[in-house]
MDAnalysis code that builds the backbone (N, CA, C; Angstrom):
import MDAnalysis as mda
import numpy as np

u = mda.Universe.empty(264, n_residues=88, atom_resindex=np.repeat(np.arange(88), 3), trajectory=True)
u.add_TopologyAttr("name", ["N", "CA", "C"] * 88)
u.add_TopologyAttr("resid", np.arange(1, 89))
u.add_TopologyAttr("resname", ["UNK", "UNK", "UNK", "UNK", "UNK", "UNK", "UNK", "UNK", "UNK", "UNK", "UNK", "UNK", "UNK", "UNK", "UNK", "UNK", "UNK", "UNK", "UNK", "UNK", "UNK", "UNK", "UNK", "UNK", "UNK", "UNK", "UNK", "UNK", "UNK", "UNK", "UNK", "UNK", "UNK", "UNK", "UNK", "UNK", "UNK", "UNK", "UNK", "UNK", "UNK", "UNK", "UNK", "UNK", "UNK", "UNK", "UNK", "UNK", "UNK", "UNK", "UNK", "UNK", "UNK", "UNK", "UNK", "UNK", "UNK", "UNK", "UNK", "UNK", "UNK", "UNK", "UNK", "UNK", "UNK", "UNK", "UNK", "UNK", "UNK", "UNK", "UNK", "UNK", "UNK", "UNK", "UNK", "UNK", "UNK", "UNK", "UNK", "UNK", "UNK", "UNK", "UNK", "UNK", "UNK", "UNK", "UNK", "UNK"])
u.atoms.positions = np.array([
    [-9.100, 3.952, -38.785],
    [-7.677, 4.153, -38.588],
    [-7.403, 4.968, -37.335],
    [-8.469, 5.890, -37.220],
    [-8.308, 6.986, -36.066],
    [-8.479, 5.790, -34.785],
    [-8.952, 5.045, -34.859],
    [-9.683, 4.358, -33.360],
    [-8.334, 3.497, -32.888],
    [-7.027, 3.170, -33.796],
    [-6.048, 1.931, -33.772],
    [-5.342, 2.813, -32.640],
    [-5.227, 4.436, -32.848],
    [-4.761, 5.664, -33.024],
    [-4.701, 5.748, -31.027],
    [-5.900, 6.106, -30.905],
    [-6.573, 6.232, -30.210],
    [-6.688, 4.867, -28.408],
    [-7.167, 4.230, -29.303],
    [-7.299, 3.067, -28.202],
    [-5.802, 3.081, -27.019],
    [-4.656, 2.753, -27.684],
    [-3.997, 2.402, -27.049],
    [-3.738, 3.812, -25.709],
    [-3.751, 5.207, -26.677],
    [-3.630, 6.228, -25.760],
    [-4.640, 6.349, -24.801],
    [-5.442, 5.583, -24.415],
    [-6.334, 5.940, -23.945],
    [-6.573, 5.061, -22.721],
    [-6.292, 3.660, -23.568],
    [-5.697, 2.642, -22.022],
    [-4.230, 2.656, -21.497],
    [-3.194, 3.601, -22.033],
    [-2.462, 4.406, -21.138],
    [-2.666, 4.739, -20.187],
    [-3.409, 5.892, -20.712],
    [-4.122, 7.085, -19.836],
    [-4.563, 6.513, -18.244],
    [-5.379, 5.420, -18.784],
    [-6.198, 4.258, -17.422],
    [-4.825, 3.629, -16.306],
    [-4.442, 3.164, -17.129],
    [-3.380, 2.880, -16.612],
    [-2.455, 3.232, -15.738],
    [-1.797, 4.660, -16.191],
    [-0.949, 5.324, -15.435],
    [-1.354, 5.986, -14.630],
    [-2.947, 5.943, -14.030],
    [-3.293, 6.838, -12.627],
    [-4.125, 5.897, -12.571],
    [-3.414, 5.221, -11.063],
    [-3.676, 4.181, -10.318],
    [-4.978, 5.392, -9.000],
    [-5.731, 4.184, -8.885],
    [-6.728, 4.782, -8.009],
    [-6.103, 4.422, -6.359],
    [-6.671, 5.774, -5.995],
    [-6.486, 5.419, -4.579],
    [-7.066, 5.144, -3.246],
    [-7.088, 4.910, -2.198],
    [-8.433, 4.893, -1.351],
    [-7.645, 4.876, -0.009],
    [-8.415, 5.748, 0.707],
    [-8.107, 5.905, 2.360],
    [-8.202, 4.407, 3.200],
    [-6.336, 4.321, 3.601],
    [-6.199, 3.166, 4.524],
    [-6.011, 4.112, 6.335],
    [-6.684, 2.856, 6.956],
    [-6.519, 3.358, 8.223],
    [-5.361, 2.380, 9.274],
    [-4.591, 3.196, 10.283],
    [-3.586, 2.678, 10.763],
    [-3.727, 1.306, 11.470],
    [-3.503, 0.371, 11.298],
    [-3.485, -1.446, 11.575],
    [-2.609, -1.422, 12.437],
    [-1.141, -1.129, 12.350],
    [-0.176, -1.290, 13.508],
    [0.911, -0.795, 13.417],
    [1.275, -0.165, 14.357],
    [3.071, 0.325, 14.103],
    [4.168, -0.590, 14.778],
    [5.213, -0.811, 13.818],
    [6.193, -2.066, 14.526],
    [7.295, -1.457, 14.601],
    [8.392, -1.935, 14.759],
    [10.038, -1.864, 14.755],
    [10.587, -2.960, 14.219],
    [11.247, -3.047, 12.852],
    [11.493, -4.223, 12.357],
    [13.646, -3.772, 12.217],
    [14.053, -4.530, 12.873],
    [15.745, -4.119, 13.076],
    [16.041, -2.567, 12.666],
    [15.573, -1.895, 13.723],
    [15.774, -0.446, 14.060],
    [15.265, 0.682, 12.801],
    [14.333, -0.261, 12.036],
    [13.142, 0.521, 10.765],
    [11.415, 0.145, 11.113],
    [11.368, 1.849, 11.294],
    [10.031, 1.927, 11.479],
    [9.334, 1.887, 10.465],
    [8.278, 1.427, 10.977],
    [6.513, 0.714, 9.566],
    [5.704, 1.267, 10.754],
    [4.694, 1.539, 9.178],
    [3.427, 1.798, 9.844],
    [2.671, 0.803, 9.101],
    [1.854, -0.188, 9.496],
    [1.262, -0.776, 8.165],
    [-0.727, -0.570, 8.355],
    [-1.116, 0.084, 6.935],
    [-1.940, 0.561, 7.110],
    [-3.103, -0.767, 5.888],
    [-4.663, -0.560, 6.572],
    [-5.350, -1.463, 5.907],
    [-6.503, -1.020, 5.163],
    [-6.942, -0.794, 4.105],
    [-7.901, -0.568, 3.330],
    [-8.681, -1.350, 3.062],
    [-9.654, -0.929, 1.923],
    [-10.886, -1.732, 1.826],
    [-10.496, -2.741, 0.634],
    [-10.947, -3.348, 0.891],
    [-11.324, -5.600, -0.081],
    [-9.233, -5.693, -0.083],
    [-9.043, -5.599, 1.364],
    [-7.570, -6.085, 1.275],
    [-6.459, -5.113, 0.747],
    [-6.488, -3.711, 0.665],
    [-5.767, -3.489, 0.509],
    [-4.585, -2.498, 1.701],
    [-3.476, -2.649, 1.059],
    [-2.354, -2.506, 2.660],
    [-1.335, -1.726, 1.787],
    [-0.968, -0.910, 3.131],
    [0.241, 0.092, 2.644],
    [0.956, 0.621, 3.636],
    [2.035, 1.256, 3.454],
    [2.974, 1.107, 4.614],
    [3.525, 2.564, 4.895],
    [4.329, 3.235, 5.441],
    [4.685, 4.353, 5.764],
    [5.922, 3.925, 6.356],
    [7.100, 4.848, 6.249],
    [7.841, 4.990, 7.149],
    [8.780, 5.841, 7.882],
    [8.118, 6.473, 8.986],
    [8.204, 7.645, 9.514],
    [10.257, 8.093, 9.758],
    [10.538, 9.076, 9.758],
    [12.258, 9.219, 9.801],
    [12.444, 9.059, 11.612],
    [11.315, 9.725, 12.060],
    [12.362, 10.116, 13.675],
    [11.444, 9.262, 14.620],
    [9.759, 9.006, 14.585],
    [9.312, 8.460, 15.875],
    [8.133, 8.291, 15.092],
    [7.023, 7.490, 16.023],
    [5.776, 6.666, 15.747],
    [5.059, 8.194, 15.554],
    [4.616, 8.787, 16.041],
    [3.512, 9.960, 15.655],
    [3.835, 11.037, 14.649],
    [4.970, 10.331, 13.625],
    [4.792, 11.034, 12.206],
    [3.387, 10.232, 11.347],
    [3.443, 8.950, 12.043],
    [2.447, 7.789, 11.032],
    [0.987, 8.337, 11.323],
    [0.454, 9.115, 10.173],
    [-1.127, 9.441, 10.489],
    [-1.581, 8.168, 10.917],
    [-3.323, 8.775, 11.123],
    [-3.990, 7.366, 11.549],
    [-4.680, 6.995, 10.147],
    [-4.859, 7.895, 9.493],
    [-4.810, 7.575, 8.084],
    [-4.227, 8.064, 6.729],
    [-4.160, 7.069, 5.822],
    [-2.962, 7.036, 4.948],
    [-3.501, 7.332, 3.375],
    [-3.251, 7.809, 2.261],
    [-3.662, 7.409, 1.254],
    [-2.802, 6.190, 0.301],
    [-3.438, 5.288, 0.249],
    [-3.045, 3.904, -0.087],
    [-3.164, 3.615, -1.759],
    [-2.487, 3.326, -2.418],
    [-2.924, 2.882, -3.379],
    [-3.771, 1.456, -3.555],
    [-5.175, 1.541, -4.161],
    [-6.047, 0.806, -4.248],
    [-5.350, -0.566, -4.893],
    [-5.219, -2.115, -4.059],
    [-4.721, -3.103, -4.295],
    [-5.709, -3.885, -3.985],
    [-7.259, -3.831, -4.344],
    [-8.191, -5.223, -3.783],
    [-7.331, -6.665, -4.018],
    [-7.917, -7.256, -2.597],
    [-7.725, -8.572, -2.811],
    [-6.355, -8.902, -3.550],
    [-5.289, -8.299, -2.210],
    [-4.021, -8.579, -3.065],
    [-3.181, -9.711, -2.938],
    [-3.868, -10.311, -1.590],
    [-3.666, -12.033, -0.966],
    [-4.758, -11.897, -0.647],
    [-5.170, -13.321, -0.595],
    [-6.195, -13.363, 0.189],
    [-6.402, -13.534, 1.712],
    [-7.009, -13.322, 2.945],
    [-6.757, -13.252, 3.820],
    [-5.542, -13.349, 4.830],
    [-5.072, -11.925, 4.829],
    [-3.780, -11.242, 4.965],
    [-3.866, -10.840, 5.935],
    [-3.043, -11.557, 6.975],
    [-3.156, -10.748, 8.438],
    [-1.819, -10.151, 8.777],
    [-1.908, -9.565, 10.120],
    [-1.161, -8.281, 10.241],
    [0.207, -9.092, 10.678],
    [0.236, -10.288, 10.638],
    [1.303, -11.074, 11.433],
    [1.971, -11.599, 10.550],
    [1.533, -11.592, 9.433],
    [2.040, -12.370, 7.744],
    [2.583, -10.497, 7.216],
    [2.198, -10.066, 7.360],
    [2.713, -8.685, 6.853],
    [3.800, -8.163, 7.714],
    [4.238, -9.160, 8.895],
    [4.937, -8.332, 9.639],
    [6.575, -9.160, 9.188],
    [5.889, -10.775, 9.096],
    [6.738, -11.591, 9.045],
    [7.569, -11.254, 7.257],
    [7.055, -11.402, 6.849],
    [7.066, -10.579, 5.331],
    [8.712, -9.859, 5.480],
    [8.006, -8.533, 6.227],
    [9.063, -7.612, 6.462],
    [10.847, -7.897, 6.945],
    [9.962, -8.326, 8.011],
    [11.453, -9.189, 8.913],
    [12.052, -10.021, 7.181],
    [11.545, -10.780, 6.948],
    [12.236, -11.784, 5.828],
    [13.242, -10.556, 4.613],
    [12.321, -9.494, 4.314],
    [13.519, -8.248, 3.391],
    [14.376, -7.750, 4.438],
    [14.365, -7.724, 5.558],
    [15.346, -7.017, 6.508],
    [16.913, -7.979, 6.664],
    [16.273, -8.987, 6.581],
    [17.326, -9.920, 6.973],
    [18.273, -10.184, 5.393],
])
């Protein structure tokens, strides 16, 4: 009875602290007067920043939340185009 108890609190627990892993800076753009930084980690994973006043708030590295393989071969030009498409 204790384990029914148990289990679920426990893959909570897993759950709600997402792992993270050091992304390094890929490229800084200007997408209609909003700055990105978009940053790239390891087995695909990407994360973004966005600085308030100028490009050298964006470290050169970021802590990213761990997203392996979140498309598969994801380039920096599909991530840019991406953006532009929510801007508009």
């Amino acid at each position: 009875m204790i384990n029914l108890v148990v289990l679920p609190l426990v893959l909570a627990g897993l759950l709600s602290r997402p792992e993270f892993v050091q992304c390094h800076l890929a490229k800084r753009t200007k997408i209609q007067k909003e700055m990105v930084c978009i940053y790239r980690g390891p087995n695909g994973t990407i994360g973004y920043h966005y600085p308030m006043f100028k490009f050298s708030e964006c470290p050169k590295t970021f802590t990213c939340r761990y997203t392996p393989n979140a498309k598969k071969k994801v380039s920096v030009q599909d991530i840019l185009d991406g953006l532009k498409e929510g801007f508009e």
